[in-house]
N, C-alpha and C positions, 0 to 999 in steps of 0.2 A: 179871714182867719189865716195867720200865715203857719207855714208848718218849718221846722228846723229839718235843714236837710242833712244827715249824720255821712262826715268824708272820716273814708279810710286812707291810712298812709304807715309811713314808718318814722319813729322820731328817730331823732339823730342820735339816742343812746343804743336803738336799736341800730341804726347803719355802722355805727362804732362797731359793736358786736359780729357782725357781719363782717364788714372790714376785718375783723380781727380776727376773724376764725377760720378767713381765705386767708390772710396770711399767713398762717400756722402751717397749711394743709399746704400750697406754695412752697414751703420751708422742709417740710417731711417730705412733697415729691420729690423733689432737685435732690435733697439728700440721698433718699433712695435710688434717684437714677445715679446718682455720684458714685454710690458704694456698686451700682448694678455695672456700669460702664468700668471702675478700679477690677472689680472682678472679672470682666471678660480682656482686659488688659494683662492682669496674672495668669490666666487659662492662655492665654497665645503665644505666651512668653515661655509657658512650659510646656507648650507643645510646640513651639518652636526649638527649644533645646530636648528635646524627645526627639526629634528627627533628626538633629545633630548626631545626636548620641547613635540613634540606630543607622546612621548613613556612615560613619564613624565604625562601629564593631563592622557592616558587612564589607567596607573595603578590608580592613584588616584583615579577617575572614578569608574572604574570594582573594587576595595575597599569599597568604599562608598555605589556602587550602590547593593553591596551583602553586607548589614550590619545584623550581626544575634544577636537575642536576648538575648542570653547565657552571663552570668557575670562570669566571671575567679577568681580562690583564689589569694590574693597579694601573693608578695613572702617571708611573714614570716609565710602566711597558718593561721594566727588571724582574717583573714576578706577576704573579696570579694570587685571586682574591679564591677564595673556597665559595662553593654554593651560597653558604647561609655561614656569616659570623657574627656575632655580640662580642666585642671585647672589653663592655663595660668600661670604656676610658670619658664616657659624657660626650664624644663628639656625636655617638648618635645611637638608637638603641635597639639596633638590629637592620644586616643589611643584605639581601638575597637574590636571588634569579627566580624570576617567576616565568609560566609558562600562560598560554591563551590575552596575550596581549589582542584585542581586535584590530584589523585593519581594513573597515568598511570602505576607504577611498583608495585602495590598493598599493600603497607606497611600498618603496622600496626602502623596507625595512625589516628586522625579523620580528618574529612575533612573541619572541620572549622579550621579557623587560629585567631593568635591573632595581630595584627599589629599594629606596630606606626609607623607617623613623625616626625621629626625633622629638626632644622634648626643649625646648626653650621659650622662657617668656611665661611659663605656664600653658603652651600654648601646642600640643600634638602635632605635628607638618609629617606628611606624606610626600615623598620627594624621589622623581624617578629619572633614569637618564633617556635619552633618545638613543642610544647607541648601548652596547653592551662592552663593550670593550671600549671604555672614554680615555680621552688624554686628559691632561693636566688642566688644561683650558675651558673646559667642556661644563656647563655650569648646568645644574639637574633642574627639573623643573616641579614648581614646589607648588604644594596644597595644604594648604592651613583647614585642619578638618575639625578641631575643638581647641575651644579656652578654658580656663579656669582650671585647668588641668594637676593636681598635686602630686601624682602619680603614677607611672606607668611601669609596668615590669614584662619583661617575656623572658618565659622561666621553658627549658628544654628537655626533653623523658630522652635517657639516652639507654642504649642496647640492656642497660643493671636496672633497669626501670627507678632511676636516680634523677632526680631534677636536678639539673644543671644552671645556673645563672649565666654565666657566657658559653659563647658556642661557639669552636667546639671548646670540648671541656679539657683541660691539662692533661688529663690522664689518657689519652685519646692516642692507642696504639695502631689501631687499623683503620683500613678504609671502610667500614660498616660505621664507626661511631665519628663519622664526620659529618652522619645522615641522623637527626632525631626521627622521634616516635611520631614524638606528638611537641604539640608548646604551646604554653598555657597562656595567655594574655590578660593581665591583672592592671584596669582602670582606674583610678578613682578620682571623685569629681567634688568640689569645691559645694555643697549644698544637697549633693545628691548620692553620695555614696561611691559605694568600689560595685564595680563590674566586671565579673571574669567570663572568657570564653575558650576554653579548650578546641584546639584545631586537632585533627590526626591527621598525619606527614604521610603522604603514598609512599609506598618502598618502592 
């Protein structure tokens, strides 16, 4: 008596199915890691320009906030520059003596500095001399601190508590109002908005 012996398997409509349904699932990982990876590509990018920005206001800041009252010789040495001047002419937008320059390898040098900024290219430079008193020749040494940059402004509170746009202001009869209050620093950024930071000027 013979007996039928009953084999299990899969037919090939079924392995189709199969196939097909690891395909799909294939198709929606990769996607998912694509969209998961595009997003931690965005998050770096804007925490990469987060730290621009904040490494950007504290030098401004720690600039402003050490402003020393020492006037530099220009550099044909015919005249002296003032503390702190804005002349609004675009060659540069704000240019000063600061005070607590470091000198951790002890050079012979002072520890004031002389600093400007600027705006060209779209692009923010931080730019200071080695010497305080520079000749002609004497070429500053530059720091590109942000891009994208549309605008920048440093606005001056003078003794009439009056913001001033250049410094010092035309109407400026004595030696108190060659000294602002305070000055206000107005950023703004191509994606990100405007940033202001008020500094107050030691007297």
């Amino acid at each position: 008596m013979s007996r039928t012996i009953k084999q299990s398997g899969f037919t090939l409509l079924e392995l189709l199915v199969a196939i097909a349904i690891f395909g799909i699932i294939g198709v929606l990982a990769t996607g998912g890691l694509s969209a998961i990876l595009d997003q931690n590509a965005i998050a770096n990018d804007a925490l990469q320009r987060l730290n621009q920005i904040q490494r950007t206001v504290r030098f401004i800041t720690n600039d402003l906030g050490q402003l020393h009252p020492r006037g530099v010789r220009d550099e044909l040495g015919s005249g002296t520059e003032l503390p702190v001047i804005a002349d609004g002419q675009d060659i540069y937008l704000v240019r000063f003596t600061r005070e607590g320059w470091r000198n951790p390898v002890g050079l012979t040098r002072s520890t004031q500095q002389r600093v400007q900024y600027r705006l060209e290219d779209k692009k923010l430079i931080r730019e200071h001399w080695i010497v305080l008193d520079r000749t002609l020749g004497q070429e500053p040494v530059e720091l590109e601190l942000l891009d994208n940059v549309q605008l920048v402004e440093f606005e001056f509170l003078d003794y009439e508590n009056i913001w001033q746009q250049q410094w010092p202001p035309v109407k400026a009869g004595g030696q108190g109002e060659l000294w602002p209050k305070a000055i206000r620093i107005t950023i703004e950024l191509e994606g990100t908005g405007r940033i202001q930071r008020l500094v107050e000027v030691a007297g």
